[in-house]
VOMI-28923 format. One line per 3 residues: number of its first residue (from 0); for each residue x, y, z of N, C-alpha, C. Coordinates in nm, 4 decimals. Atoms other than C-alpha are relative to their C-alpha. Layout:
BEGIN
NUM = X,Y,Z,X,Y,Z,X,Y,Z | ...
//
This chain:
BEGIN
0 = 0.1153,-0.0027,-0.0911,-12.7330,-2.0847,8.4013,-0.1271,0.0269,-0.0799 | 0.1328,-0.0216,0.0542,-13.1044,-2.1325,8.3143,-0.0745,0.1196,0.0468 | 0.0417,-0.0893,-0.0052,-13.1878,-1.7728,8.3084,-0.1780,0.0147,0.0526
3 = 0.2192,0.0104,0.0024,-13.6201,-1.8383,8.2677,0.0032,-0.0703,0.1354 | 0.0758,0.0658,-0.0975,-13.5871,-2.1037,8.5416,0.0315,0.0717,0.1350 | -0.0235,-0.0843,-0.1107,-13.3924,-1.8528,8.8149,-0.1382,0.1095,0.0371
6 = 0.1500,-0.0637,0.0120,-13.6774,-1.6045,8.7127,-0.1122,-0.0744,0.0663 | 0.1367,0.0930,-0.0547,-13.9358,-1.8787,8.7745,-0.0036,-0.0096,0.1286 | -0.0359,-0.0054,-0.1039,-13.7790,-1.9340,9.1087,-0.0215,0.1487,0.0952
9 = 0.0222,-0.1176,-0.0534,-13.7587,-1.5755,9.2210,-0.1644,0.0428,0.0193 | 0.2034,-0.0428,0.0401,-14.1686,-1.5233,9.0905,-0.0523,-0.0373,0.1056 | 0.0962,0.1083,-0.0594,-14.2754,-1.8515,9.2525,0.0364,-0.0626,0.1033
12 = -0.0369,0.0572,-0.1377,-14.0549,-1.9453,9.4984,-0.0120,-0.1564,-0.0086 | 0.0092,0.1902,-0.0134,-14.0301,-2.3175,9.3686,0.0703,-0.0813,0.0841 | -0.1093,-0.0122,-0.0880,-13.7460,-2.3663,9.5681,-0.0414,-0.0624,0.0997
15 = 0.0222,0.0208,-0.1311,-13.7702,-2.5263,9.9072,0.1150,0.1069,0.0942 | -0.1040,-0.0607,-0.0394,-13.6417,-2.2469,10.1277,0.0358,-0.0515,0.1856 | -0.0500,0.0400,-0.0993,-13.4658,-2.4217,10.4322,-0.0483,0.0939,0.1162
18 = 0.0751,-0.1038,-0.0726,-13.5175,-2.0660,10.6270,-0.1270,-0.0008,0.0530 | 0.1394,0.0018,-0.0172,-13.8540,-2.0659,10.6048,-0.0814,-0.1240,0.0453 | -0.0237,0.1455,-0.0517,-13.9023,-2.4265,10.6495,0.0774,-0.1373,0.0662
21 = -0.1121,0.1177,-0.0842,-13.6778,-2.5858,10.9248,-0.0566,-0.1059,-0.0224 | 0.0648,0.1524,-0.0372,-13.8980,-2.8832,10.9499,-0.0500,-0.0647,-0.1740 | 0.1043,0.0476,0.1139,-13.9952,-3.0860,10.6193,0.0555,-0.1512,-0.0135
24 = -0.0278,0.1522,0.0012,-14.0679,-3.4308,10.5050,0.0916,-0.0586,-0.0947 | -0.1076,0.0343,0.1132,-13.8783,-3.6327,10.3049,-0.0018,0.0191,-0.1456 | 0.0575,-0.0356,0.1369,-14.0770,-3.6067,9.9784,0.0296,0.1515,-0.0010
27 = 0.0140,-0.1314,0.0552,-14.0450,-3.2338,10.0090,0.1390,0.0434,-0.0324 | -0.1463,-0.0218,-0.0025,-13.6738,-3.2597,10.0593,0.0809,-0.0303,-0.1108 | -0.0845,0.0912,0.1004,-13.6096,-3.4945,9.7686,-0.0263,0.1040,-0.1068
30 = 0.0234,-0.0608,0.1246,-13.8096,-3.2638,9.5558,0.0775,0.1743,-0.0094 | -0.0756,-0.1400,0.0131,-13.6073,-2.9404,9.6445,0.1241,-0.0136,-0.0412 | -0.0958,0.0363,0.1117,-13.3218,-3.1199,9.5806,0.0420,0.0143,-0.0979
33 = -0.0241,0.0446,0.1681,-13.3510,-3.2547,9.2640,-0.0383,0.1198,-0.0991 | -0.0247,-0.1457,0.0826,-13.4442,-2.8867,9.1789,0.1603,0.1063,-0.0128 | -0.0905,0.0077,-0.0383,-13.1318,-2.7915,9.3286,0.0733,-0.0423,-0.1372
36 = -0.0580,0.0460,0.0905,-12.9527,-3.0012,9.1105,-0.0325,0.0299,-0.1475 | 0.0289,-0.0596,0.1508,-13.1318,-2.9570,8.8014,0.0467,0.1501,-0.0109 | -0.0480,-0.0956,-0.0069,-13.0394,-2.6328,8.8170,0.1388,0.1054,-0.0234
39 = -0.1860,0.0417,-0.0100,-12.6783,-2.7007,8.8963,-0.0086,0.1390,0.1260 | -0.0488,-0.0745,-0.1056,-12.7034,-2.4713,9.2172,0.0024,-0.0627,0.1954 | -0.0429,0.0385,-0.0974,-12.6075,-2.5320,9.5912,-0.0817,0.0602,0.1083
42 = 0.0293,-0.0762,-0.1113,-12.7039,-2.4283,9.9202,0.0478,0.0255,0.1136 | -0.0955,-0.0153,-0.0680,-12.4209,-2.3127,10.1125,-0.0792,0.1093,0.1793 | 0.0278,-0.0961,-0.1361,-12.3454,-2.0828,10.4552,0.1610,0.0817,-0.0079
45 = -0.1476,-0.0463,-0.0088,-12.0799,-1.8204,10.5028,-0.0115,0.0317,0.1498 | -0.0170,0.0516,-0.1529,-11.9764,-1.8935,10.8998,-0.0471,0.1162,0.0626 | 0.0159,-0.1248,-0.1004,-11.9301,-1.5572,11.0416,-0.0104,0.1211,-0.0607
48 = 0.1150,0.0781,-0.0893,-12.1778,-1.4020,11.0523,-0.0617,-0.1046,-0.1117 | 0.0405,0.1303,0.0872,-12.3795,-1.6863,10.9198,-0.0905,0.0118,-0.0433 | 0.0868,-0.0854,0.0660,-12.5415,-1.6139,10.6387,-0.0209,-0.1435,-0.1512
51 = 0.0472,0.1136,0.0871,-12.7474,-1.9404,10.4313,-0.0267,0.0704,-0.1340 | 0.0436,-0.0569,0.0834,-12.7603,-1.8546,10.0635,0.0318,-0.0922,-0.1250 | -0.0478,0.0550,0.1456,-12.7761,-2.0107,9.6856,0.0996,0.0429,-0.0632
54 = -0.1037,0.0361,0.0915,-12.4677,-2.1061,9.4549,-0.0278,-0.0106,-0.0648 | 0.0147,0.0939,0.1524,-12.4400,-2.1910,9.0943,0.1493,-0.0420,0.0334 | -0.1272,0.1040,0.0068,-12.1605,-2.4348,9.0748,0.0880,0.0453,-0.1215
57 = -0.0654,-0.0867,0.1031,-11.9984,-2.2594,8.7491,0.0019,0.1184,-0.0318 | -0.0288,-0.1500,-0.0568,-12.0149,-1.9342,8.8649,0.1024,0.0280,0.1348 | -0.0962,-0.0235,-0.1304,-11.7891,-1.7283,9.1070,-0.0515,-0.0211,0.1334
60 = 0.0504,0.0291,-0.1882,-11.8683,-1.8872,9.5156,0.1015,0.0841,0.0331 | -0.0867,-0.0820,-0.1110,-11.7454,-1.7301,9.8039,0.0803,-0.0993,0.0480 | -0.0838,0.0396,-0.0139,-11.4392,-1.8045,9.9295,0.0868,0.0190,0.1311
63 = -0.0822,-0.0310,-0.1480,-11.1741,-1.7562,10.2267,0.0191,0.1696,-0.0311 | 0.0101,-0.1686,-0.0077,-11.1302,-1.4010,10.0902,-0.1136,0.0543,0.0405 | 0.0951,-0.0112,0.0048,-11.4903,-1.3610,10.0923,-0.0154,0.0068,0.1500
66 = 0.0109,0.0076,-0.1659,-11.5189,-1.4762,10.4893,0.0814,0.0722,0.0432 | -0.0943,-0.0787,-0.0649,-11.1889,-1.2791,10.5575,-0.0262,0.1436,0.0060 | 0.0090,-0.1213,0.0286,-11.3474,-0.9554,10.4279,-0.1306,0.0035,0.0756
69 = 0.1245,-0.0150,-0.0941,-11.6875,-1.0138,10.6127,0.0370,0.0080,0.1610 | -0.0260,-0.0629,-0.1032,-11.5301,-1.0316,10.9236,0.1239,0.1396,0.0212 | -0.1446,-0.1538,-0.0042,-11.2519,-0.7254,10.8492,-0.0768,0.1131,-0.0187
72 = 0.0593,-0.1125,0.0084,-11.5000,-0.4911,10.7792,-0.1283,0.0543,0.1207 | 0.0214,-0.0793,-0.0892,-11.6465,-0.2457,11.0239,-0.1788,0.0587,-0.0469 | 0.1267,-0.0509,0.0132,-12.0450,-0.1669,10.9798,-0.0611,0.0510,0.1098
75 = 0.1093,-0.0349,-0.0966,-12.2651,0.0292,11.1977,-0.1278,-0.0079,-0.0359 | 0.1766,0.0834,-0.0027,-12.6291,-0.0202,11.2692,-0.0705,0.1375,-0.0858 | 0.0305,-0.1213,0.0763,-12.6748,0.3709,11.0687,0.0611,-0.0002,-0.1551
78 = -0.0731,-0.0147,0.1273,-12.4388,0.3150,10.7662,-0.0681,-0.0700,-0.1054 | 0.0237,0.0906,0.1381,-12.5598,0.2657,10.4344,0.1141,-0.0627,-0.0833 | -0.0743,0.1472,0.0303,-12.4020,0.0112,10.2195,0.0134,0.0077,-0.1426
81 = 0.0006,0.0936,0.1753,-12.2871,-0.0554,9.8327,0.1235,-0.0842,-0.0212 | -0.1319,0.1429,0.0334,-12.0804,-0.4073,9.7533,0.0006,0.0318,-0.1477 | -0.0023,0.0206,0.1024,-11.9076,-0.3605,9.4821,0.0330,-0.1279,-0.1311
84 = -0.0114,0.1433,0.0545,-11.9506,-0.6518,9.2341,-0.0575,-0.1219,0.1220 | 0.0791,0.1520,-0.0913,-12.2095,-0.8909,9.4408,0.0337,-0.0675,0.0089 | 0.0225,0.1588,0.0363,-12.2271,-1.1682,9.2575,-0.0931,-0.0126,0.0899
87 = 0.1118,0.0915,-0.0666,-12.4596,-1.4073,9.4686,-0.0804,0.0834,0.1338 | 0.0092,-0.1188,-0.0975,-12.5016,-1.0901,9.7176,0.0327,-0.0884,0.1225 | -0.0622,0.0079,-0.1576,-12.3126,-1.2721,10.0175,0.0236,0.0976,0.0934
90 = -0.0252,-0.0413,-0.1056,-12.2016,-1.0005,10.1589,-0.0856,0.1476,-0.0075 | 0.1639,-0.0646,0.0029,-12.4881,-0.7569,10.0711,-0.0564,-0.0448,0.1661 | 0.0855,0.1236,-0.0858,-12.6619,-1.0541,10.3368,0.1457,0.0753,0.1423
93 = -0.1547,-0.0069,-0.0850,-12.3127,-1.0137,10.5579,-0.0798,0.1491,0.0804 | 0.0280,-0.1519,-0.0697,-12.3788,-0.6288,10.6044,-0.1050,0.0432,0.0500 | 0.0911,0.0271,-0.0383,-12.7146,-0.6458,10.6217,-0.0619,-0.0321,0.1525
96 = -0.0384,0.0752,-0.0852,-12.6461,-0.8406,10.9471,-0.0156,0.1132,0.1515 | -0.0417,-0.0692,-0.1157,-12.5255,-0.5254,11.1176,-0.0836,0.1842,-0.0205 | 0.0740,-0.0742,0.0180,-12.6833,-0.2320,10.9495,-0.1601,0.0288,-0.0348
99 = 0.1617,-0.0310,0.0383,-13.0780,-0.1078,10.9232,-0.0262,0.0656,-0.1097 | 0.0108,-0.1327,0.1230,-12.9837,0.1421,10.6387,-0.0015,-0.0812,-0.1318 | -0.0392,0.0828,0.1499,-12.9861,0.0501,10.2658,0.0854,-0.0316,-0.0369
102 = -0.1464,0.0941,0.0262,-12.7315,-0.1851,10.1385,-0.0651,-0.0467,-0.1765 | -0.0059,0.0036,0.2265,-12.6813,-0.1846,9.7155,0.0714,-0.0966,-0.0085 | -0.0967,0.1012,0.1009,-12.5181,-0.4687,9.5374,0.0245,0.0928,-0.1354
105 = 0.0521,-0.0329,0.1318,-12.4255,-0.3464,9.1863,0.0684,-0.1082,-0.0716 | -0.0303,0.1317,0.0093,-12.3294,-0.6538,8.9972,-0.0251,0.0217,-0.2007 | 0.0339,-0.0152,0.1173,-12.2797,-0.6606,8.6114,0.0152,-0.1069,-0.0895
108 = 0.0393,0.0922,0.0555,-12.3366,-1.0094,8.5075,-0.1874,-0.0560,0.0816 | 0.1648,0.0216,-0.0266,-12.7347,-1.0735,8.4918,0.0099,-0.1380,0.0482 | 0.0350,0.1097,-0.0720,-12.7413,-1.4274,8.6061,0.0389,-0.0117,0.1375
111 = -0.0515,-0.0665,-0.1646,-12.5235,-1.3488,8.9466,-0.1081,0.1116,0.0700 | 0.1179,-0.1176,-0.0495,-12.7823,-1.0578,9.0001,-0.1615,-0.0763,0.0322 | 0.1374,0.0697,-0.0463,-13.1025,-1.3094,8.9823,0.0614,-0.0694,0.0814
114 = -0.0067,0.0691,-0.1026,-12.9151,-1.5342,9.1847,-0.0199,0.1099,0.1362 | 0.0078,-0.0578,-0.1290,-12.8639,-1.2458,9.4489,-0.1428,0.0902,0.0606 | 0.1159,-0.0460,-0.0339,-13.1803,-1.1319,9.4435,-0.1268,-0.1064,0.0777
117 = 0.0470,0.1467,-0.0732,-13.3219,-1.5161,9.5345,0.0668,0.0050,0.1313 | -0.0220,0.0187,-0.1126,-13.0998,-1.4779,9.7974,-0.0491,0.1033,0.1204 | 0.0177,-0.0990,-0.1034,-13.1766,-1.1907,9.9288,-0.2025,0.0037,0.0522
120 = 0.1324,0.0417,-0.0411,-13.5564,-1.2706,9.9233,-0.0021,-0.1162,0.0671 | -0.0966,0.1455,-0.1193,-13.4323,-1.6167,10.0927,-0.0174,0.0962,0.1352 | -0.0382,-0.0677,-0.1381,-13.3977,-1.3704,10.4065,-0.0738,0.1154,0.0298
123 = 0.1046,-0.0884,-0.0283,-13.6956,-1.1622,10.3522,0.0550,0.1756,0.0389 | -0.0606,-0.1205,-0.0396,-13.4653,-0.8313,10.3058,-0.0209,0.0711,-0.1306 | 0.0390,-0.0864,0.1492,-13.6350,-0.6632,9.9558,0.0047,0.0844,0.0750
126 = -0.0008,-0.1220,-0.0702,-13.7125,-0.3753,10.1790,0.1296,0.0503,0.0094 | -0.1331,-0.0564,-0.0389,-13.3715,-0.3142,10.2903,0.1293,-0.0043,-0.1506 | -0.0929,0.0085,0.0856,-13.1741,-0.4568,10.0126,-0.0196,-0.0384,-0.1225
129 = 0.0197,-0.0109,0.1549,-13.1252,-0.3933,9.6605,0.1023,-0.0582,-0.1156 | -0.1041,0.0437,0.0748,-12.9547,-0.5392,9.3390,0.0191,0.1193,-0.0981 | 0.0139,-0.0864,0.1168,-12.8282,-0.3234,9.0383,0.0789,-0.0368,-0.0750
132 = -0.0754,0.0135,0.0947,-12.7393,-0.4439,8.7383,0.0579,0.0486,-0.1331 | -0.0960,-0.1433,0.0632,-12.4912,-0.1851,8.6281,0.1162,-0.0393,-0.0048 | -0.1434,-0.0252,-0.0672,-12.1538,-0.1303,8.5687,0.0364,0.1169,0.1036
135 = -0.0380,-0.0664,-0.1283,-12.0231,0.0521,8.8373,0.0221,0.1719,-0.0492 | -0.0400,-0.1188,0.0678,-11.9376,0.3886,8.5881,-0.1518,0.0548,0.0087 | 0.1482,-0.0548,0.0772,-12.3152,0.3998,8.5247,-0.1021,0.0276,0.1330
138 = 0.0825,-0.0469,-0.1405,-12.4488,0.3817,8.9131,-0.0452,0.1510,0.0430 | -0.0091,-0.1652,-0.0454,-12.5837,0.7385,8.9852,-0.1216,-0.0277,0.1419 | 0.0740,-0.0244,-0.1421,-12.6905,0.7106,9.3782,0.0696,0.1002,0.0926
141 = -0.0067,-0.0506,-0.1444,-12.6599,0.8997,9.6929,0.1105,-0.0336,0.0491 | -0.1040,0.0449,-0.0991,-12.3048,0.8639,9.8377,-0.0292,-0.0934,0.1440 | 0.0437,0.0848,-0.1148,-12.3106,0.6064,10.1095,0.1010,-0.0071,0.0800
144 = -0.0504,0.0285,-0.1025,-12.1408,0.5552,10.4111,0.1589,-0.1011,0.0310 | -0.0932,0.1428,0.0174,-11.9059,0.2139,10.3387,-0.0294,-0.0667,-0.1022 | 0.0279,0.1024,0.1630,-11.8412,0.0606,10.0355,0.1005,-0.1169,0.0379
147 = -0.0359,0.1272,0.0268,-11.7281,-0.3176,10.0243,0.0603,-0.0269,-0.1206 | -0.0117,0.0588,0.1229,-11.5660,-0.4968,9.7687,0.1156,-0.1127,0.0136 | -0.0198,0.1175,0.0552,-11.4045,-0.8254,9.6658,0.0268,-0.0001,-0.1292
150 = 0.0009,-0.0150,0.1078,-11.2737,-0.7206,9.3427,0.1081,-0.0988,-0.0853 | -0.1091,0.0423,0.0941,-11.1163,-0.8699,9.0256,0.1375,-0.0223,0.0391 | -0.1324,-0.0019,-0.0505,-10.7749,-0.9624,9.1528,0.1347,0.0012,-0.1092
153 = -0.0951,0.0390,0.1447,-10.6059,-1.0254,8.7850,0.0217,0.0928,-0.0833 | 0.0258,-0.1086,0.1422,-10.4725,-0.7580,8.5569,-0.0098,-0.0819,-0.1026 | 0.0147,0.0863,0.1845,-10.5348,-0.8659,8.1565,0.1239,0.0241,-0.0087
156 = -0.1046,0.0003,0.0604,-10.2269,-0.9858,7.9950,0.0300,-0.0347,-0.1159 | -0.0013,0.0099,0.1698,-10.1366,-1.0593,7.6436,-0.0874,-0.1219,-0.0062 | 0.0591,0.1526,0.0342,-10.2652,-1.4293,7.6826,-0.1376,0.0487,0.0426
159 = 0.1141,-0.0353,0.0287,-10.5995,-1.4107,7.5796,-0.1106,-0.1084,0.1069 | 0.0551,0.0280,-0.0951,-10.8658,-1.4524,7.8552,-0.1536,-0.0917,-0.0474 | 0.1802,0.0342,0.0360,-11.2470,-1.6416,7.8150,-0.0411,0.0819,0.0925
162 = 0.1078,-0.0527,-0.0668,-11.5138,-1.4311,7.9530,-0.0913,-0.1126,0.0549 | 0.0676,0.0475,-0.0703,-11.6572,-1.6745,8.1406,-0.0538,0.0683,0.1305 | 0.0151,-0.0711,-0.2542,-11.8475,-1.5776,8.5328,0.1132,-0.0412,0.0438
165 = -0.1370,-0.0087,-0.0788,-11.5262,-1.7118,8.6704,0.1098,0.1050,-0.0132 | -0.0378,-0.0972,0.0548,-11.3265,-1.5407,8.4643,-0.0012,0.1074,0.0131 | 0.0690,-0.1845,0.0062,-11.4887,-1.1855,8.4842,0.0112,0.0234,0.1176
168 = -0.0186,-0.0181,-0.1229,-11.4747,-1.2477,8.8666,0.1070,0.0576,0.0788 | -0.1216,0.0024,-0.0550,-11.1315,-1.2918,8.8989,0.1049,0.0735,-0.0886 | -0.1414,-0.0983,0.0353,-10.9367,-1.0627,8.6023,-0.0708,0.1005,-0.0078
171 = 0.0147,-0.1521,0.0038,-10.9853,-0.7187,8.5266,-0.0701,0.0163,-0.1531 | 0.0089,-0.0257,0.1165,-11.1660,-0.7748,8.2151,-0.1421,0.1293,-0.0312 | 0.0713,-0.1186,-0.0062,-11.4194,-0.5272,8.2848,-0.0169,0.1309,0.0760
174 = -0.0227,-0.0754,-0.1355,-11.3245,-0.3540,8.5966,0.1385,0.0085,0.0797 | -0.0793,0.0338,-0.0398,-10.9569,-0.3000,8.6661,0.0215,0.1088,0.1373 | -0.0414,-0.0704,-0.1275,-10.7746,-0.1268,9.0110,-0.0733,0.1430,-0.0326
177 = 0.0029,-0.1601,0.0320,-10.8041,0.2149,8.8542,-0.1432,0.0739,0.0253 | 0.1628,-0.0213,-0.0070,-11.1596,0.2169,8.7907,-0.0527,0.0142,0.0994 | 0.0154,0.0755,-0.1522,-11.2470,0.0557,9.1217,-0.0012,0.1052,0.0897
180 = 0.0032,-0.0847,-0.1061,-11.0992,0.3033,9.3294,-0.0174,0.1424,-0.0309 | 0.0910,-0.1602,0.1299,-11.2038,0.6326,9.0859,-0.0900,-0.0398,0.0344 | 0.1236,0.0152,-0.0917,-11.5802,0.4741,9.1859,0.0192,-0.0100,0.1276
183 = 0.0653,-0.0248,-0.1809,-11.5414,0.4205,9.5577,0.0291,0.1197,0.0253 | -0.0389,-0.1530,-0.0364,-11.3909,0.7928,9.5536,-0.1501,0.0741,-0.0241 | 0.0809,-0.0617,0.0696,-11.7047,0.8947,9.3809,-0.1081,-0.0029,0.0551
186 = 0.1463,0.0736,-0.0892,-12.0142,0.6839,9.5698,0.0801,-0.0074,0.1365 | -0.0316,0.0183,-0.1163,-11.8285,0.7252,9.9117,-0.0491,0.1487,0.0548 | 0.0836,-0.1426,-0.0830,-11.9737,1.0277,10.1314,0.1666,0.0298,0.0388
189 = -0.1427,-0.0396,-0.0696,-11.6359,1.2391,10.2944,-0.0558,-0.0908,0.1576 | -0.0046,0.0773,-0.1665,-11.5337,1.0260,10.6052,-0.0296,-0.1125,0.0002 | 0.0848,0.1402,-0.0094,-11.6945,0.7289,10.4982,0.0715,-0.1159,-0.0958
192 = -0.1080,0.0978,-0.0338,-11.4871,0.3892,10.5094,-0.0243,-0.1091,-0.1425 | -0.0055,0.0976,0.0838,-11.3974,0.1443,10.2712,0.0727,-0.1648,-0.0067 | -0.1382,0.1450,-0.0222,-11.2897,-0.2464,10.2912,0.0246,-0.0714,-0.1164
195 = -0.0924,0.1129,0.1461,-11.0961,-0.4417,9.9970,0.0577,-0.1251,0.0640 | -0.1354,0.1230,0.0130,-10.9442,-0.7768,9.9756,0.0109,-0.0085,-0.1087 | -0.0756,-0.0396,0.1301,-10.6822,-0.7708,9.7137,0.1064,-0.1335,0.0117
198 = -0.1414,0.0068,-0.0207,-10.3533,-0.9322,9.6191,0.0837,0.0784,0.0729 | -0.1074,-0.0861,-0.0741,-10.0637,-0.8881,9.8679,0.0834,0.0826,-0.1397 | -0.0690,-0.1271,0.0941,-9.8518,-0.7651,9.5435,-0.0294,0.0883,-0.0814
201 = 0.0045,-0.0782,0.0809,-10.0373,-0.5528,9.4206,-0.0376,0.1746,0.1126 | 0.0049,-0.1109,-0.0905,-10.0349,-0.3294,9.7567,-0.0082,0.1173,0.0045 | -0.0541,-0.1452,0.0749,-9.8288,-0.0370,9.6660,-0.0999,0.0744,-0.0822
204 = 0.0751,-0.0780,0.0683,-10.0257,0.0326,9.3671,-0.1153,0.0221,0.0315 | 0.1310,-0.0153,-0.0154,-10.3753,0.0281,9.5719,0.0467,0.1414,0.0780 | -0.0435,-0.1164,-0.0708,-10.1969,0.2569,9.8550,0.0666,0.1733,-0.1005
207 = -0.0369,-0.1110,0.0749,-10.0848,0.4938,9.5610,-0.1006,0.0385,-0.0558 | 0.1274,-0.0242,0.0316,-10.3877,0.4785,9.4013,-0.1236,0.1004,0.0713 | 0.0640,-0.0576,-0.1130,-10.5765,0.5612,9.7022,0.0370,0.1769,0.0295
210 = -0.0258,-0.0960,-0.0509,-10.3655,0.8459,9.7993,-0.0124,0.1309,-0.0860 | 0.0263,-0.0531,0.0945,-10.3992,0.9796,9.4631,-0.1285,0.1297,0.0030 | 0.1201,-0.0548,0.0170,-10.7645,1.0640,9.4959,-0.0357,0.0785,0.1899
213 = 0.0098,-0.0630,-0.1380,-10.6948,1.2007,9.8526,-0.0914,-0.1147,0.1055 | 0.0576,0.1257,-0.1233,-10.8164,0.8519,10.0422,0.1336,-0.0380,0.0654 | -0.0827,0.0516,-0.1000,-10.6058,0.7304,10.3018,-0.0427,-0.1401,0.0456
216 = -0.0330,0.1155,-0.0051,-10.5083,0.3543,10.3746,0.0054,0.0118,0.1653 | -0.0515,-0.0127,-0.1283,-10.5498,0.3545,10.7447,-0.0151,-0.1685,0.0861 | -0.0124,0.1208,-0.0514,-10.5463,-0.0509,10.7940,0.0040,-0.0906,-0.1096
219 = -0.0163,0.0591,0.0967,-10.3796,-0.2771,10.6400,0.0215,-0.1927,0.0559 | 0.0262,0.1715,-0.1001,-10.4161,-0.6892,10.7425,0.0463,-0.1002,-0.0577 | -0.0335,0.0790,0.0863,-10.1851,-0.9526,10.5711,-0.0714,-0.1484,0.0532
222 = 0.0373,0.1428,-0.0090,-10.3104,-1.2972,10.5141,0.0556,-0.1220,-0.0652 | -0.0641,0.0869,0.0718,-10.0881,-1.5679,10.4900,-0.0229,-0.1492,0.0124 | 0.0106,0.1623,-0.0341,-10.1065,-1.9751,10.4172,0.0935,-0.0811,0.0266
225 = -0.0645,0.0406,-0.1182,-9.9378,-2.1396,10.6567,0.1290,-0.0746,-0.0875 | -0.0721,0.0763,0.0728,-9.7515,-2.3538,10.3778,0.0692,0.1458,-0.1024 | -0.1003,-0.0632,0.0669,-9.6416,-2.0569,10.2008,0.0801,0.1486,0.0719
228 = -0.1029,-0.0966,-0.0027,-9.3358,-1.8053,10.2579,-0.1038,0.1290,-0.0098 | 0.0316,-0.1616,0.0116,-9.5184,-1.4509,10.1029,-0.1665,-0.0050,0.0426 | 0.2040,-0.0192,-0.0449,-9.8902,-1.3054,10.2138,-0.0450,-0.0606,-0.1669
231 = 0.0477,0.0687,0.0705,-10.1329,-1.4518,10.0121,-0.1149,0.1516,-0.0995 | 0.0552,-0.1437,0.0196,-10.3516,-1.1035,10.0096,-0.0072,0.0820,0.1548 | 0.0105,-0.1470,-0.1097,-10.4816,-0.8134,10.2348,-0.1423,0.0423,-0.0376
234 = 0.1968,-0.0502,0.0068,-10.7574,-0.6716,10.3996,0.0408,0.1411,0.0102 | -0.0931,-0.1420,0.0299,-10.7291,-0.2757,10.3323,-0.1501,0.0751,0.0046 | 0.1533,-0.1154,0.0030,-10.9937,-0.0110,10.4673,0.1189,0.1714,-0.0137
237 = -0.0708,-0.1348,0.0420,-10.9212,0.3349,10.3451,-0.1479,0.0470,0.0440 | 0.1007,-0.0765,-0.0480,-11.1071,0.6293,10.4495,0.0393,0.0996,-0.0842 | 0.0200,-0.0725,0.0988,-11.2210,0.9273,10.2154,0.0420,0.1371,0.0766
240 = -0.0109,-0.1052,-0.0917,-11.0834,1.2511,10.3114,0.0712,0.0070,0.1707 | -0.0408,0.0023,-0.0779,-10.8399,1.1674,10.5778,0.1311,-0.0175,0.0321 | -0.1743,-0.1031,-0.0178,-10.4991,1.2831,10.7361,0.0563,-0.2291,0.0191
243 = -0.1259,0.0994,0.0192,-10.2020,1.0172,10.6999,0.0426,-0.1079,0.1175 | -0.0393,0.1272,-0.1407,-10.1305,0.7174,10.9474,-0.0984,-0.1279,-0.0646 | 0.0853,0.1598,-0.0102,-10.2028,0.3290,10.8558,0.0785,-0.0762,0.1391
246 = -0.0516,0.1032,-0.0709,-10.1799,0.0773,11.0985,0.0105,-0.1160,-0.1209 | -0.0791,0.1959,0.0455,-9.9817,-0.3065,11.0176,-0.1113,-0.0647,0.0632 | 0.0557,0.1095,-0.1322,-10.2253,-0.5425,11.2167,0.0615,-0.1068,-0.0113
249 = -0.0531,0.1480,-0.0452,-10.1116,-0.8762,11.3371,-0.0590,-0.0823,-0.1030 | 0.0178,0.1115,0.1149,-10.1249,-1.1496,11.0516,-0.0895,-0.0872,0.0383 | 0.1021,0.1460,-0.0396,-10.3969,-1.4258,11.0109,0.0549,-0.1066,-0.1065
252 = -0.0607,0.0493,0.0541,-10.2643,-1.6921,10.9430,-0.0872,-0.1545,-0.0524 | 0.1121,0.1230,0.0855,-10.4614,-1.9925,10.7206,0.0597,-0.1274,0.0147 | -0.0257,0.2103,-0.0144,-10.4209,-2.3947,10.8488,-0.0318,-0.0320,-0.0839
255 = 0.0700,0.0808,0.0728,-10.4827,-2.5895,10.6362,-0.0072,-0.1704,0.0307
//
């Protein structure tokens, strides 16, 4: 990603922003485009709730986990907010949706962080919402209310990984389980809720994990594709400081 020209974009707003301009002519359309493209980024929507925002096409997009965890998670119109690992701040935008309080991204690849900051000015929410490009060890804020996340799903294994944005998205090369849930123990206020989508097999070790640091697993949501036999993953809110009981919920199950 062209680092200077995201910048340029964010400054100047070269961009044609759809939002802001339902109505335009064709010349203005061709030329947002072909910025668009030059660029190599997109201009997607995540359904529910529906939330218009920029892609890079060789970076990590949102996905069916991504939509499965925006609607599984529980926000009030008082709760503050930190997603851990942004990227493009989708669901930053997502939470946003339902709460008035401050909502953090912290995001530790710099080109994912200008993208989510375009997006989040896309929707005229600087006031409310913030990026930080940290690792998650190094965040020192205010405990918040509900933490999000969409994390790394891959442990590292002997076969040697590229650090690519995809890559970094999807293994553990900077951020594995352990870590993960050692920070949401840490930036979570007592009482205050947490949602994951994970691998179904790596369950156990989140629910042990969890219980470890005295969080409790009190919903757990398999998601399976219709063509295959085992869950595919899980939606999993734990709460900080709280007595023993998960619910099973009823399976969602993915057509394809």
């Amino acid at each position: 990603m062209n680092i200077k020209k995201i910048e340029e974009i964010i400054q100047k707003e070269l961009l044609f922003d759809p939002i802001k301009q339902p109505e335009l002519r064709l010349n203005q359309y061709a030329e947002w485009k072909a910025a668009c493209e030059a660029l190599n980024l997109t201009y997607d929507y995540l359904p529910k709730p529906r939330i218009e925002l920029y892609q890079h096409r060789t970076m990590f997009r949102f996905n069916t986990d991504t939509v499965l965890l925006a609607g599984f998670m529980r926000i009030h119109k008082h709760d503050t907010v930190l997603d851990i690992g942004t990227n493009n701040g989708v669901l930053v935008l997502a939470a946003a949706q339902y709460s008035d309080q401050k909502i953090i991204g912290v995001e530790l690849q710099g080109e994912a962080c200008l993208l989510a900051k375009k997006n989040i000015r896309l929707h005229k929410l600087e006031d409310q919402c913030s990026i930080l490009h940290q690792n998650i060890q190094d965040v020192d804020i205010t405990p918040v209310d509900v933490i999000i996340s969409n994390p790394p799903y891959f442990p590292l294994s002997e076969q040697s990984i590229q650090t690519t944005p995809k890559q970094m998205a999807r293994h553990e090369i900077t951020l594995n389980l352990k870590t993960l849930i050692d920070q949401i123990n840490r930036l979570l206020k007592d009482g205050g809720h947490c949602y994951l989508v994970h691998r179904a097999d790596r369950l156990s070790e989140i629910i042990e994990r969890f219980h470890a640091i005295h969080m409790e697993v009190k919903q757990v949501q398999p998601v399976y594709d219709e063509q295959k036999e085992d869950a595919r993953c899980v939606l999993i809110e734990a709460v900080k400081q709280a007595k023993c009981g998960c619910r099973l919920l009823s399976p969602i199950i993915i057509k394809r």
